[in-house]
N, C-alpha and C positions, 0 to 999 in steps of 0.2 A: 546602430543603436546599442547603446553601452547600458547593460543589466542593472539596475539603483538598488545596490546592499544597502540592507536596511540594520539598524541599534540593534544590540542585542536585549534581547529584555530580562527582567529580574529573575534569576533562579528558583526555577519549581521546585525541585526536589534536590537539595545537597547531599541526602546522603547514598557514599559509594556504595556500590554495589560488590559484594563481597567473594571474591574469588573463588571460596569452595564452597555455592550456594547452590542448590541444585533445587529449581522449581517442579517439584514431581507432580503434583497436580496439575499442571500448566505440558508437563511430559504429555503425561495419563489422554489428556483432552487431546491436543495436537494427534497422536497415532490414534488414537478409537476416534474424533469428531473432525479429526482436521480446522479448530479451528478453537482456542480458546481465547481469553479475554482478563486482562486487571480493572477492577473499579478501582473510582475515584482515584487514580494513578496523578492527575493533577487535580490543579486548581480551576475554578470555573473561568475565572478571571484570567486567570494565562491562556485556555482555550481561545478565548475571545478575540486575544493579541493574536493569535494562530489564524485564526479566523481572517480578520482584520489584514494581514501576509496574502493570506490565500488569495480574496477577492483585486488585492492590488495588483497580483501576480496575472491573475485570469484579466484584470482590465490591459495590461500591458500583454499579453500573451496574442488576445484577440485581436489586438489592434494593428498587427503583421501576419505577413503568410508563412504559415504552418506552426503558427505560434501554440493551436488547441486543434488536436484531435476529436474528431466524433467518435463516442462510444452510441449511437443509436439516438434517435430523436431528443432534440435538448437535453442532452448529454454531451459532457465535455471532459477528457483529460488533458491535464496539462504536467509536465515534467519543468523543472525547478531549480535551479539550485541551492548549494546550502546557504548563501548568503542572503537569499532571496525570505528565508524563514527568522523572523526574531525567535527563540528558544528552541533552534536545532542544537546546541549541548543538550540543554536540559533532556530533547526528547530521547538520543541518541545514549545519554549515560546514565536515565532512569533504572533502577535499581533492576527492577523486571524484565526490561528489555534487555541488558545487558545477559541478566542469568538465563534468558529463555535464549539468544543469540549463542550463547555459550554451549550449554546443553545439548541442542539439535545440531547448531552446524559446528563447533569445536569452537576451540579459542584462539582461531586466526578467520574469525567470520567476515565478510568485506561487506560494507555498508555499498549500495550500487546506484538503488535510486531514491528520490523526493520528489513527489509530484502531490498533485488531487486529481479526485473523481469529481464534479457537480453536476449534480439532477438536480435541473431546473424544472419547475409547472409544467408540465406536458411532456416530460419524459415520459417514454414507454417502456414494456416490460421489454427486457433482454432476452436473449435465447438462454437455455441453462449452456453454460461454457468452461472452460478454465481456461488457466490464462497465458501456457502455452503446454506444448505436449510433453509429457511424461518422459524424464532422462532416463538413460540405459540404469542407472544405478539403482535410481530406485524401484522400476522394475524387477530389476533383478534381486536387490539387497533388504529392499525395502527401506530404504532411508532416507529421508527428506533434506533434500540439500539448498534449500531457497525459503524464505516465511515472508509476508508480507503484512507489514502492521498497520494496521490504519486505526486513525483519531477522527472522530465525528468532531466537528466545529458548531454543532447544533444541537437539541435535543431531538432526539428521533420519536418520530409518529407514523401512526399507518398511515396517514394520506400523505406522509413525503416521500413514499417508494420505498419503505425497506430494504436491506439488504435481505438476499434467499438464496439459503443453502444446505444443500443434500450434507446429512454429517456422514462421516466414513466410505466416502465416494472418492478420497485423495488414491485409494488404491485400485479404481477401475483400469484395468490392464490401458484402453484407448486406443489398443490397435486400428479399432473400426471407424472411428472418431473422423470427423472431418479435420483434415488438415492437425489430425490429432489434439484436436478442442474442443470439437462442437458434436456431442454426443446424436447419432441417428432418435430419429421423431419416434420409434418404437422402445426406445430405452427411457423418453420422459416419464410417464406414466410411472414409474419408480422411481424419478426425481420428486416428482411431485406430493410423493404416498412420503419421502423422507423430509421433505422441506420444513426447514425453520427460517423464522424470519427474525431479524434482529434489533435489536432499540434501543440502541447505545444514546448514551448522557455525556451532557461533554466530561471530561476528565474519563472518560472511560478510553484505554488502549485496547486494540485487540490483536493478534496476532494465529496466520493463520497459512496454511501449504498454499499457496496457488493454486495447485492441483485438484483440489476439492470443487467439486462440481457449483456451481452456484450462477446468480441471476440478479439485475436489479429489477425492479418492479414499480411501477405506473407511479409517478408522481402528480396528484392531482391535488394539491394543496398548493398555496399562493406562494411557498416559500423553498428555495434552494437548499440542497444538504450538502455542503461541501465535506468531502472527507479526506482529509490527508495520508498519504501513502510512504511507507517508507519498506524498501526493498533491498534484502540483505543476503546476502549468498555464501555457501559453503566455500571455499576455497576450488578453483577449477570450476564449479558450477555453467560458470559463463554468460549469466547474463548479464551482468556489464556491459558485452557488446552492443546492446541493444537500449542500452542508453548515454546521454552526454553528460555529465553531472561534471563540475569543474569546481576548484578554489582557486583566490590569489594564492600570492606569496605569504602574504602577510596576516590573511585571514588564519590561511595553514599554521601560523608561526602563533597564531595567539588562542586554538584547539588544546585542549588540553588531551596529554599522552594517550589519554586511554579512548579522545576518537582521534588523533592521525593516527594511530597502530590499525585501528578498520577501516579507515577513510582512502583508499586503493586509485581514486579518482584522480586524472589529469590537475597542476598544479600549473596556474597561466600566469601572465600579467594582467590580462584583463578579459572579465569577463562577458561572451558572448551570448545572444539569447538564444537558445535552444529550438532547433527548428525539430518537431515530436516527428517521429517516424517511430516508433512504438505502435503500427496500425494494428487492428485487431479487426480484420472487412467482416468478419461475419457479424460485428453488435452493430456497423454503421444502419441499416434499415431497424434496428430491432427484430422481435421475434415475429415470425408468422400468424403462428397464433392467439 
């Protein structure tokens, strides 16, 4: 089964983002919260189109095996390609993302993954997790070598499960961590005394460590929050390995410089659909408690 690129759509945002921009607020947030955010970064209307990618992608995703991973009770990720997105330029050379990419991981950052999250009606709450275990570096150095941005395709409410996150938790050592993610049942009680919950609008980006402790939460509302992922690594980082992300030939040739200089990903004839091994076993049951 051969992957349907789809049109690209009308330009969000044209203008470049400028070489010696240094987002220090967007700094400031990331090392003290692990996790900050752009409003109204787009248009409602381009969400939509985003939106509109997403659900084709999960309808074609589910309909083979191993097309969508479980993240825990109707919960579902899926990994992507970039052809698979209409306004993957736009998201990828938004003025913000580009200066916040620069900033934290330098200016040879490698763009890795594109996937969604969707909590569906009867999602359950998550364990608090991250989203995989703490590199030597930044243990050691303290510097964050990975961010992962996500776009809400909806507007957020509490009855569609929030996102929830401990702020300044990106630096818990994790030695004792399960499988160095899943923080022990005696360390919650502090997750939970820090937790915030988020409610992002569409056109809102946010950008945020991995590492930072966090959870989705109980979706009991009639409607899905699909949220788009885009995962970008320090040079050496390595998690690349851990996903398949491709271009044609041709798609590569019609990116404009400033994403194939970050675009590090396999360059094919044709595109195959992504079988997710991205598992994460401790969210498939959800939480305990």
């Amino acid at each position: 089964m051969r992957v349907p690129p789809v049109a690209a759509a009308p330009v969000a945002n044209p203008a470049p983002a400028g070489d010696d921009e240094v987002p220090t607020e967007a700094l400031g947030d990331l090392y003290r919260d692990g996790i900050t955010a752009c409003r109204a970064a787009f248009d409602p209307a381009w969400v939509e189109r985003v939106g509109d990618d997403v659900f084709a992608a999960f309808e074609e995703a589910r309909s083979r095996p191993d097309g969508a991973v479980g993240r825990g009770p109707q919960r579902w990720y899926v990994e992507i390609h970039p052809e698979q997105l209409r306004g993957f330029v736009e998201l990828v050379t938004h003025p913000w993302v580009v200066s916040v990419c620069r900033a934290v991981l330098g200016p040879e950052y490698e763009i890795v993954e594109l996937g969604f999250d969707i909590p569906f009606p009867g999602a359950a709450m998550q364990p608090w997790h991250r989203d995989f275990p703490m590199p030597g570096e930044t243990r050691r150095q303290r510097r964050l070598t990975s961010l992962a941005f996500n776009l809400t395709t909806v507007d957020t409410v509490e009855e569609m499960g929030p996102f929830e996150i401990a702020p300044g938790t990106q630096w818990d050592d994790g030695v004792d961590f399960d499988h160095g993610m899943f923080p022990p049942r005696e360390r919650h009680p502090r997750y939970q005394q820090r937790a915030v919950r988020k409610y992002p609008q569409r056109g809102y980006i946010s950008a945020r460590s991995a590492l930072t402790i966090h959870r989705g939460t109980p979706n009991v509302s009639r409607s899905a929050r699909p949220v788009l992922v885009l995962g970008v690594d320090a040079p050496g980082a390595g998690n690349a390995a851990h996903h398949d992300m491709a271009v044609t030939h041709g798609y590569r040739e019609s990116l404009p410089e400033l994403v194939r200089a970050h675009l590090p990903c396999p360059v094919v004839q044709r595109l195959e659909p992504i079988r997710q091994k991205h598992t994460i076993e401790g969210l498939v049951m959800g939480a305990a408690e």
